[in-house]
C-alpha positions as CSV (number, residue, x, y, z in Angstrom):
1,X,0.0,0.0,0.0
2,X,2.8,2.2,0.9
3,X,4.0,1.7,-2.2
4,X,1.5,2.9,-4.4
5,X,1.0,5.7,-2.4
6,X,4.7,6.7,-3.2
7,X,4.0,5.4,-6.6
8,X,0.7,8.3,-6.9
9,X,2.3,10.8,-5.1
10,X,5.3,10.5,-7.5
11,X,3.2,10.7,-10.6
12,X,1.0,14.0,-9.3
13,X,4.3,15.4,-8.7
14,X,5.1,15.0,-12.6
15,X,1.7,15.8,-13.8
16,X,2.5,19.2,-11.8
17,X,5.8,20.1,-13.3
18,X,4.1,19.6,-16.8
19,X,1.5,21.9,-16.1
20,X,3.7,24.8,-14.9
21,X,6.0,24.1,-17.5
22,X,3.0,24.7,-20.1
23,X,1.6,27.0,-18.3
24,X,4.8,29.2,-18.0
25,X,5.5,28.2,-21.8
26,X,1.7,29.9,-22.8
27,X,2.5,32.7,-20.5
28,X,6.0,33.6,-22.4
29,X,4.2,33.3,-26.0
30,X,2.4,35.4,-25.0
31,X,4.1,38.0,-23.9
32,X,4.7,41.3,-26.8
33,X,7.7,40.6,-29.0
34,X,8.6,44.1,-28.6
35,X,8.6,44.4,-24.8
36,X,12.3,44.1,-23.8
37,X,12.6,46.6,-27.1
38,X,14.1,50.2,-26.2
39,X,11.9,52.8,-27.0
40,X,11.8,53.6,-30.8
41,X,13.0,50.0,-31.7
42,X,11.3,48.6,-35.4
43,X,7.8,48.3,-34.5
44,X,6.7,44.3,-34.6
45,X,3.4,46.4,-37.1
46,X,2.8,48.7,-38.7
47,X,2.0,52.3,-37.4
48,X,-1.5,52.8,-37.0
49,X,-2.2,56.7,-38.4
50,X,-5.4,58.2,-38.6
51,X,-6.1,61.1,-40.7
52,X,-9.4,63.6,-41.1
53,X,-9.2,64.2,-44.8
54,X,-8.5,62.2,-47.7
55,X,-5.9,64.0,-48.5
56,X,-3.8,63.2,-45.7
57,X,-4.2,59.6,-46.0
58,X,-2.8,59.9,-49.8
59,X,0.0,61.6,-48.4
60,X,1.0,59.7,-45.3
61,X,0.8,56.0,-47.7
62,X,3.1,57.4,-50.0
63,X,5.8,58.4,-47.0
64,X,4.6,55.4,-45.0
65,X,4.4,52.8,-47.7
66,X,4.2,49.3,-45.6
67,X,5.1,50.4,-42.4
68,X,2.1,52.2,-41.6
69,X,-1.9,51.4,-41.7
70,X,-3.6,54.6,-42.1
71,X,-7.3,55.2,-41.7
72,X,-9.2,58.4,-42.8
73,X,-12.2,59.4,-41.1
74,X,-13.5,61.3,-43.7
75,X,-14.3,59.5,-47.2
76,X,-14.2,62.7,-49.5
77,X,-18.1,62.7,-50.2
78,X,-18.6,64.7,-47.2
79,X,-17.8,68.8,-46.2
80,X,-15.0,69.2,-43.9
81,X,-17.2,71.9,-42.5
82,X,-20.4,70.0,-41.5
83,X,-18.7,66.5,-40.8
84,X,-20.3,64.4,-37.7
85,X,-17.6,62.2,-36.3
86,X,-18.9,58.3,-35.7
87,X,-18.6,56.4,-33.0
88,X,-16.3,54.4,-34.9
89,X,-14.2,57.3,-35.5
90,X,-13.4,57.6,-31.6
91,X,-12.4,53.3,-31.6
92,X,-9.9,54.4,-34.3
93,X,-8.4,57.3,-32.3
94,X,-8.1,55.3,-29.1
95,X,-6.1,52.4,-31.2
96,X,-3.9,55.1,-33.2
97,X,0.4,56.2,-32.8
98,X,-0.6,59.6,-34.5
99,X,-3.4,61.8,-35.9
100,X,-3.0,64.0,-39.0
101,X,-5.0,67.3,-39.2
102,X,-5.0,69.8,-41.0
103,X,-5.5,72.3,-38.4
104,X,-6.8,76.3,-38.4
105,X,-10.5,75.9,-37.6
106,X,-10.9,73.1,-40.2
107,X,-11.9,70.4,-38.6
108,X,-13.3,71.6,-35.6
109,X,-15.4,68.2,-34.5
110,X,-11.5,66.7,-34.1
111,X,-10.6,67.9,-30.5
112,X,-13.4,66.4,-28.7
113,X,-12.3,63.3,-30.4
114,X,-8.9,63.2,-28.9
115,X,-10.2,64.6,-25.7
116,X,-12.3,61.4,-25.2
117,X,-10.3,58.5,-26.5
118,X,-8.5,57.5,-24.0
119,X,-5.1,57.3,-26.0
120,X,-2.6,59.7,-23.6
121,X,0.0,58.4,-25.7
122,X,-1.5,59.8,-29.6
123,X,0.5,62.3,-31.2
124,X,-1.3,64.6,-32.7
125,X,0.5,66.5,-35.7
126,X,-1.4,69.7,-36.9
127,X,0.1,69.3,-41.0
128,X,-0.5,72.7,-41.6
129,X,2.0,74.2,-39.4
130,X,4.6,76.5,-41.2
131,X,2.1,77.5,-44.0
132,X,1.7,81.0,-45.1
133,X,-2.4,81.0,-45.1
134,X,-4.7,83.6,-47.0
135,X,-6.3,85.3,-44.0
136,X,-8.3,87.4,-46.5
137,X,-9.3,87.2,-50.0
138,X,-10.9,90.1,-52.5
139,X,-12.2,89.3,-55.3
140,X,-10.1,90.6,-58.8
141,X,-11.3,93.3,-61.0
142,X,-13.1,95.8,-58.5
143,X,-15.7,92.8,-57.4
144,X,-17.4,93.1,-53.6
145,X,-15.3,91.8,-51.1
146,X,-16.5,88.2,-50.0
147,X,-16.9,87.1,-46.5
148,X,-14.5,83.3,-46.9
149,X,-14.8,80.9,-44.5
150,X,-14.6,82.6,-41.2
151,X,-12.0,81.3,-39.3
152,X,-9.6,83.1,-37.3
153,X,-6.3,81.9,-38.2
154,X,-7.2,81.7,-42.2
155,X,-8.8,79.8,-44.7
156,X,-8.1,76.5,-44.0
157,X,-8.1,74.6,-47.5
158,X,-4.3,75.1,-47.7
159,X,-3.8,71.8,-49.7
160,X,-5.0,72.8,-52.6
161,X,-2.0,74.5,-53.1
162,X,0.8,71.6,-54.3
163,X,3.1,73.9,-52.8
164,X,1.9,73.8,-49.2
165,X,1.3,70.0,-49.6
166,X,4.8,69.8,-50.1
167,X,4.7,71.4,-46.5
168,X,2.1,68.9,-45.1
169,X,4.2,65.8,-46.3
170,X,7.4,67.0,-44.5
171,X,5.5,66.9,-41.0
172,X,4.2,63.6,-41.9
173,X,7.5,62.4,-42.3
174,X,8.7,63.4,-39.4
175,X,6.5,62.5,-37.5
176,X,7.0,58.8,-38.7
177,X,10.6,59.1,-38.3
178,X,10.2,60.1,-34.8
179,X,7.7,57.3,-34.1
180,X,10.1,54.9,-36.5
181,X,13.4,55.8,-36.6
182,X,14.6,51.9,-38.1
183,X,12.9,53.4,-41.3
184,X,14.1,56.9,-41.3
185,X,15.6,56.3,-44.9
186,X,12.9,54.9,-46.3
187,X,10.8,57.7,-45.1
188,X,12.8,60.0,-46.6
189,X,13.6,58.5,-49.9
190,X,9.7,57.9,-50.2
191,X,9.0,61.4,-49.5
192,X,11.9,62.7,-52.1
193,X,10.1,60.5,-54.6
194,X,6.8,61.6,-54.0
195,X,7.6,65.6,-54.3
196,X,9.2,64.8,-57.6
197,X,5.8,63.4,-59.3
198,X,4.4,66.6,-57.9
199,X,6.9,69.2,-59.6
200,X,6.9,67.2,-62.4
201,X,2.6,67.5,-62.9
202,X,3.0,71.1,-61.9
203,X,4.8,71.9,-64.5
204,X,2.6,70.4,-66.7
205,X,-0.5,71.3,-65.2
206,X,1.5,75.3,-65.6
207,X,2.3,74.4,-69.8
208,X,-1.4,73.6,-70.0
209,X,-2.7,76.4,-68.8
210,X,-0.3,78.6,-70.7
211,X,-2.2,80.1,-73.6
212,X,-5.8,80.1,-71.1
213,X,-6.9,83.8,-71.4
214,X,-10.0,84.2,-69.3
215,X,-9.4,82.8,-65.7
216,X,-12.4,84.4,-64.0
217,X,-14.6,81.9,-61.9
218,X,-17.5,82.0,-59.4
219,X,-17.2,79.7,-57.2
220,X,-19.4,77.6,-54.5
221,X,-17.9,78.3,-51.4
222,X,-14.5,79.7,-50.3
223,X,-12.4,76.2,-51.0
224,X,-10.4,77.6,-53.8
225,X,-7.9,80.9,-53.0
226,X,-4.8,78.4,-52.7
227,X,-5.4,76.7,-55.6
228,X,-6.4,79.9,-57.5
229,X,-3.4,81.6,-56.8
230,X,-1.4,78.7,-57.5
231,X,-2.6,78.4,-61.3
232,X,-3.6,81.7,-61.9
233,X,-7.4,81.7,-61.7
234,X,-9.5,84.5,-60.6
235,X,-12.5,84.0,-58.2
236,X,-14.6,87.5,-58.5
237,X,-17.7,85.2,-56.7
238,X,-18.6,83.3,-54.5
239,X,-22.4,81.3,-54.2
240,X,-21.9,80.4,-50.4
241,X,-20.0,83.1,-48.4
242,X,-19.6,81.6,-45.2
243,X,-19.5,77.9,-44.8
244,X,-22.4,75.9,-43.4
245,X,-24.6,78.7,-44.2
246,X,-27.2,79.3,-47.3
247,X,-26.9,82.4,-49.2
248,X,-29.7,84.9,-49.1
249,X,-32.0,85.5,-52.1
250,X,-30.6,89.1,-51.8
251,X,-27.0,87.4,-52.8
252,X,-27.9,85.2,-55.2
253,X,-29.8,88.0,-57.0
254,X,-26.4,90.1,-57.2
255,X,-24.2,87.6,-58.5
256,X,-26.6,87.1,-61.1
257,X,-26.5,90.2,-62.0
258,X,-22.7,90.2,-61.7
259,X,-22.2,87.3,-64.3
260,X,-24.4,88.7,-67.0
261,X,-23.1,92.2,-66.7
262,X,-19.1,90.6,-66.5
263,X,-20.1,87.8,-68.8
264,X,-18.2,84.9,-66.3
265,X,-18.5,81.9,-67.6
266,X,-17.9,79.1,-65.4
267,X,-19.2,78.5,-61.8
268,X,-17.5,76.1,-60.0
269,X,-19.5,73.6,-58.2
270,X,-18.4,71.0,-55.6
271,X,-19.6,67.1,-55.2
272,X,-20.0,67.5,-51.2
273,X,-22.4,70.1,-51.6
274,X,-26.1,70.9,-52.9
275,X,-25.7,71.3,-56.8
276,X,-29.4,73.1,-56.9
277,X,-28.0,76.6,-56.5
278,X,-25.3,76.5,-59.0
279,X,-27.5,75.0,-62.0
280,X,-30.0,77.4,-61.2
281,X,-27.2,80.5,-61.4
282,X,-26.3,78.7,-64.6
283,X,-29.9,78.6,-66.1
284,X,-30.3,82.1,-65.5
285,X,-27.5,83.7,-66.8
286,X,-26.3,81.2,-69.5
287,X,-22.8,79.9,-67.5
288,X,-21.5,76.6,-67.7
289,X,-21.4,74.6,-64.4
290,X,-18.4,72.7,-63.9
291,X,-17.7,70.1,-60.7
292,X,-14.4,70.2,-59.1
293,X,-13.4,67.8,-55.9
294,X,-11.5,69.6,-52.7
295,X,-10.9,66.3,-51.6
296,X,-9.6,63.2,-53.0
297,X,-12.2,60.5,-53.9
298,X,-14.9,63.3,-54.3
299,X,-15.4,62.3,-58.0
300,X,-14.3,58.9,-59.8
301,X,-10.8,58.7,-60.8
302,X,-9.6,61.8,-58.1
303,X,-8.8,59.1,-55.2
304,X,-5.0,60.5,-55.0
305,X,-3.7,63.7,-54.1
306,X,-2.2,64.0,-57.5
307,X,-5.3,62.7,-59.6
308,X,-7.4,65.2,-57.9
309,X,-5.0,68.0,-59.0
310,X,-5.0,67.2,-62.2
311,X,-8.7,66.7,-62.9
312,X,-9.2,69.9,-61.1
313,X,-7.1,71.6,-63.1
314,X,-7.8,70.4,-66.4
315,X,-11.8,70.1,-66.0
316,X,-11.6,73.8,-65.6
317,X,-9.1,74.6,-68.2
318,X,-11.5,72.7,-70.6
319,X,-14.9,74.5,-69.1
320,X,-13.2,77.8,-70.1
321,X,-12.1,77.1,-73.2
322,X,-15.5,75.8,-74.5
323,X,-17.7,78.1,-72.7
């Protein structure tokens, strides 16, 4: 009897070691890859990046390439300006390295979602920093001064100028360099890469628009002095002169008046906003309406930064030569 009990007790005691050998094994596994790492060691995944605008996501793949996962919260079908975060939108916050904004006043929903996701850790880089911004614009020619969007800093729709998006991508790659530093080269060679593409389509966005005599526009809300000034276009109207607000009959009876007595003939309308008002300006005083995208993936074939430019650019080039 004695010595089965010794026998038993002998075999629990194996049984045991087993188990905290397992158990000890699971625990290990388990454990993050990175966790004996010193801080800014290669990340085991890729950076998660969340961005408000379209634009920003198109800008942060081409630095980030693989090593990053990048999320926008905005699709590009909606207005920067009236944009109602999702609850989903907070989830991707809480589970992000960095945020990319594009900062002064434009996306003013943002802060509460930062405020409330519980990520202490997020670094939040505001892309716009360093950018000279159009605090005021008058229309050319001797029009009425419009009202642009009112914020305090400036007009916020500072990528529309290639220029200042060359601005924009530096602070992204920083920013993944500092989060990253194993792939600071790559970041950097992606980045030199990238603003090569864009000097080469602005020079030939520049030779297009060469022999383009009449560059007066209206346009629908005040999106468009960056990009204006960058190509040479004049905006002597606007439809909406503040955004998020309708324009009074009073207005709308003005600028009609003020495209048949200057003969403009192009308003510029926008995808993410109501296209009643500008067909209606159109049918009244004979202008052609064209559609032009602020933000990538607004209309088929402008999901990039660069494809948006260039429909942009030559959609109204075309509109003004025909109308």
């Amino acid at each position: 009897m004695c010595g089965v009990t010794v026998a038993a007790m002998h075999a629990r005691r194996m049984a045991l070691a087993a188990i905290l050998a397992l158990t000890a094994g699971a625990f290990f596994s388990r454990m993050p890859a990175q966790a004996a790492e010193p801080p800014g060691a290669r990340p085991a995944t890729p950076l998660n990046v969340v961005v408000t605008i379209p634009v920003l996501k198109d800008l942060a793949g081409r630095v980030g390439g693989s090593h990053v996962k990048v999320v926008s919260l905005m699709s590009g079908l909606e207005s920067e300006h009236t944009y109602s975060p999702k609850p989903s939108d907070l989830v991707e916050i809480r589970n992000a390295r960095v945020l990319l904004e594009v900062g002064v006043g434009l996306e003013v929903w943002v802060s509460s979602l930062v405020k409330n996701s519980g990520n202490p850790g997020l670094l939040v880089v505001t892309t716009s920093r360093g950018i000279a911004l159009i605090r005021e614009h008058e229309p050319q020619g001797g029009a009425t001064p419009m009202l642009q969007d009112r914020h305090r800093s400036g007009n916020p729709h500072v990528w529309l100028d290639p220029e200042n998006a060359k601005i924009m991508m530096r602070h992204i790659t920083e920013a993944f360099i500092t989060l990253d530093p194993d792939h600071a080269s790559e970041y950097r060679r992606n980045q030199a890469d990238y603003l090569l593409q864009l000097d080469q389509l602005q020079r030939e966005l520049v030779e297009r628009l060469r022999h383009l005599a009449d560059r007066r526009i209206v346009v629908y809300h005040p999106a468009w002095p960056y990009f204006a000034r960058r190509f040479g276009f004049r905006i002597v109207g606007e439809i909406v002169t503040q955004a998020g607000a309708e324009p009074s009959a009073r207005h709308l009876q003005a600028l009609i008046s003020r495209i048949r007595e200057d003969r403009l003939r192009v308003i510029v309308s926008e995808p993410q906003m109501n296209q009643k008002i500008p067909e209606a300006l159109a049918r009244e005083t004979g202008a052609r309406v064209v559609v032009l995208t602020p933000l990538p993936g607004g209309v088929a074939g402008t999901e990039t930064y660069l494809d948006m430019l260039r429909y942009n650019v030559l959609q109204l080039a075309q509109a003004l030569e025909a109308a």
